[in-house]
C-alpha positions as CSV (number, residue, x, y, z in Angstrom):
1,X,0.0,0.0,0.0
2,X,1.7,3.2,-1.0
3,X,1.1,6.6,1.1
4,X,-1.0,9.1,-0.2
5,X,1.0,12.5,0.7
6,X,-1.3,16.0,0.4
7,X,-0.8,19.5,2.1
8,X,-4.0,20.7,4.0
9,X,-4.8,24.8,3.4
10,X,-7.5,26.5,3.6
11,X,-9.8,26.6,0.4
12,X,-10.4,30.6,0.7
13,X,-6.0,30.4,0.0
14,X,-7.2,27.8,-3.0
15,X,-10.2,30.1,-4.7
16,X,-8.3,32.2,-7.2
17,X,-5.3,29.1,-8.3
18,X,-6.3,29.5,-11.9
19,X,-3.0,28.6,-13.5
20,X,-1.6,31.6,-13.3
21,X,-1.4,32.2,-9.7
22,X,-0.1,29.6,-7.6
23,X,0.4,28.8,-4.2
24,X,4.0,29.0,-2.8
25,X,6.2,27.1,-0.2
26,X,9.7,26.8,1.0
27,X,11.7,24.3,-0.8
28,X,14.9,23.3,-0.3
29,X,16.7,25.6,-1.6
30,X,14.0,28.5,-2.6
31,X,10.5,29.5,-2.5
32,X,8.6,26.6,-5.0
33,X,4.7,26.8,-6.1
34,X,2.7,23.8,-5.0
35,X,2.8,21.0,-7.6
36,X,-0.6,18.7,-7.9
37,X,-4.0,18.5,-8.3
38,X,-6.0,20.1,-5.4
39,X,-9.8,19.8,-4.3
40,X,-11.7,22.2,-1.9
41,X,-14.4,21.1,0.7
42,X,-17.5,23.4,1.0
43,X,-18.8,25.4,-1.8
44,X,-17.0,28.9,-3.0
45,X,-20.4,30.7,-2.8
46,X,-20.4,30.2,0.6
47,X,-16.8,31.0,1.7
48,X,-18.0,34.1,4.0
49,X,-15.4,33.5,7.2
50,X,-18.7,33.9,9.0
51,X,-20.7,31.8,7.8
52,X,-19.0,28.6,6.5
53,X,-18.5,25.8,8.7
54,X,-15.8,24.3,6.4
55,X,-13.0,26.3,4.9
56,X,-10.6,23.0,3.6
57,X,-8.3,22.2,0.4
58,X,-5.9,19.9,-0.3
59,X,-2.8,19.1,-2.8
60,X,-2.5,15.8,-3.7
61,X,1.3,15.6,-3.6
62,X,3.6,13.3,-6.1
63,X,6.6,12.2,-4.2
64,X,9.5,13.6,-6.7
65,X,7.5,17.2,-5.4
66,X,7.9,16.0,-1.5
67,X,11.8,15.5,-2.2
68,X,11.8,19.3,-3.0
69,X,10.3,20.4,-0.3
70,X,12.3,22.0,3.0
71,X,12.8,19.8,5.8
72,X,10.8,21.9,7.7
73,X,7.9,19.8,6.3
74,X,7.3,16.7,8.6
75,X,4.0,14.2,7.9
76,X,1.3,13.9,10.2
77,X,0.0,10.5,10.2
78,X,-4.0,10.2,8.5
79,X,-4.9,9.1,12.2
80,X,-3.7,12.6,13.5
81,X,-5.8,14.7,11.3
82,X,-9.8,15.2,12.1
83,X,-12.1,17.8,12.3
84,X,-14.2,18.6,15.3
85,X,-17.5,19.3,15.6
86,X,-17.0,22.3,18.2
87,X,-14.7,24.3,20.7
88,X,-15.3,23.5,24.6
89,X,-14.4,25.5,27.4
90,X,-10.6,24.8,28.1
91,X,-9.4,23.0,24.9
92,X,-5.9,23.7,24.1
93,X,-4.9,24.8,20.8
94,X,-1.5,25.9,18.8
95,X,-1.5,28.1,16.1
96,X,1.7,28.3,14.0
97,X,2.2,30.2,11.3
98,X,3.8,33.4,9.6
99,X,2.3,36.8,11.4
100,X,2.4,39.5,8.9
101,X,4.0,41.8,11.9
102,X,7.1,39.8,11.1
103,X,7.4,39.6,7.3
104,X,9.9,42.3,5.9
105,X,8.9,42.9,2.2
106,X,11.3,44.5,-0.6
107,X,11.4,44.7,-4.1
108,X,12.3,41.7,-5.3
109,X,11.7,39.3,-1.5
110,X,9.5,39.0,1.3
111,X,10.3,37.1,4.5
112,X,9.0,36.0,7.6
113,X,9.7,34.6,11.2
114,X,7.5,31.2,12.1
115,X,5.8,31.3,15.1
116,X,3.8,29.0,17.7
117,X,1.5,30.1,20.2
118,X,-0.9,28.1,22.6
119,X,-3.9,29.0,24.3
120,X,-7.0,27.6,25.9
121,X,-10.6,28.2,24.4
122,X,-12.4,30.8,26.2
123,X,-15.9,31.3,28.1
124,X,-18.8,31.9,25.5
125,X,-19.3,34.9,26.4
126,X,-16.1,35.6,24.0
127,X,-17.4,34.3,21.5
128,X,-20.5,36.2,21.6
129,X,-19.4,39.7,22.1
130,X,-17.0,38.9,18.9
131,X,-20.0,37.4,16.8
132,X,-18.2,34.4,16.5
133,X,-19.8,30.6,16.9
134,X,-18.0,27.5,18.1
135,X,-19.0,25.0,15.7
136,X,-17.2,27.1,13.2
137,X,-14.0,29.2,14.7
138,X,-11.2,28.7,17.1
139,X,-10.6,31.7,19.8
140,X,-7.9,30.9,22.0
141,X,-7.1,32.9,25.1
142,X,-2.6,33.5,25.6
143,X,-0.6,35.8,27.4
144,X,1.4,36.7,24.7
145,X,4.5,38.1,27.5
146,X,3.9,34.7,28.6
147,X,4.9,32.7,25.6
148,X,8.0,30.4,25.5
149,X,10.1,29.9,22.2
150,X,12.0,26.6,21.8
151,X,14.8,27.7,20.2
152,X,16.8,30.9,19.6
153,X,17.6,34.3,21.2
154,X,14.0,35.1,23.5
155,X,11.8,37.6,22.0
156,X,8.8,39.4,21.9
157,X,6.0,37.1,20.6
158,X,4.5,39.3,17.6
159,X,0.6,39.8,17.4
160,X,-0.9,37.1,15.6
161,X,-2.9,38.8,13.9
162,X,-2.4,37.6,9.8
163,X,-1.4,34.3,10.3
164,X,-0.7,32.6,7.6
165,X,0.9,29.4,6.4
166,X,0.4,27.7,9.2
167,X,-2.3,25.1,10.9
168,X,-3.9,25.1,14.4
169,X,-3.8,21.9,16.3
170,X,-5.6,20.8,19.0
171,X,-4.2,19.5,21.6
172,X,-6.3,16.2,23.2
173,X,-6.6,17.0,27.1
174,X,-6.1,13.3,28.1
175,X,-2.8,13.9,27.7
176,X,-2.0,17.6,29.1
């Protein structure tokens, strides 16, 4: 049985790939556009971040593109990807990703720093004064003074606001 390799996105990053715009990743040696076929779930027409439940796409992924990619990349195991129905009070969750406060653009580049940052679901009251619903977004609750980096000098964790290229997990509280 061979192993069926994608990369998960959101479809709202999928709905203008026309053939001329493409969807770009580090490789191993520069910034690459994704290579495959790719399928969205949910419709386009309803793709308002308010009122779609389900905002997924996929890239099926040929394994002579995988080679190319930066070993940033690591697989997550079919058994370690689901959806959940809805948020409860205290579920953890990471969101990782590029914050546009970090990316420098120029002329002819653009770069950013990769961050990580956990937090716990918060009361519904949250989620109502924001006019958000838990069967369809993630709000997590973080200090951000309060955030610890794994690796490298310590700095200020940036806003998180315009994260991008990145996932949330959740994090399954049997084990916390």
């Amino acid at each position: 049985m061979s192993l069926i390799l994608v990369l998960l996105t959101a479809a709202h990053v999928t709905d203008h790939l026309d053939g001329h715009h493409f969807l770009f990743i580090p490789g191993e040696d520069r910034i690459i556009h994704v290579e495959g076929g790719f399928a969205q779930l949910g419709r386009a027409a309803e793709r308002d971040e308010k009122a779609s439940s389900l905002d997924v796409a996929y890239y099926h992924l040929e394994r002579s593109f995988v080679k190319r990619l930066s070993n940033c990349y690591h697989p997550i195991a079919k058994s370690g990807i689901g959806m959940l129905d809805q948020t409860l009070n205290g579920d953890l969750y990471s969101l990782a990703g590029y914050p546009t406060a970090t990316s420098i653009v120029e002329s002819d580049s653009c770069a950013a720093e990769f961050f990580a940052m956990t937090g716990a679901v918060p009361h519904d009251r949250f989620y109502r004064k924001l006019g958000y619903r838990r069967n369809m977004h993630v709000l997590t609750q973080f200090n951000i003074r309060r955030n610890v980096l794994l690796r490298g000098a310590a700095k200020s964790t940036p806003n998180p606001c315009g994260m991008s290229g990145g996932a949330i997990f959740s994090w399954p509280l049997t084990r916390c």
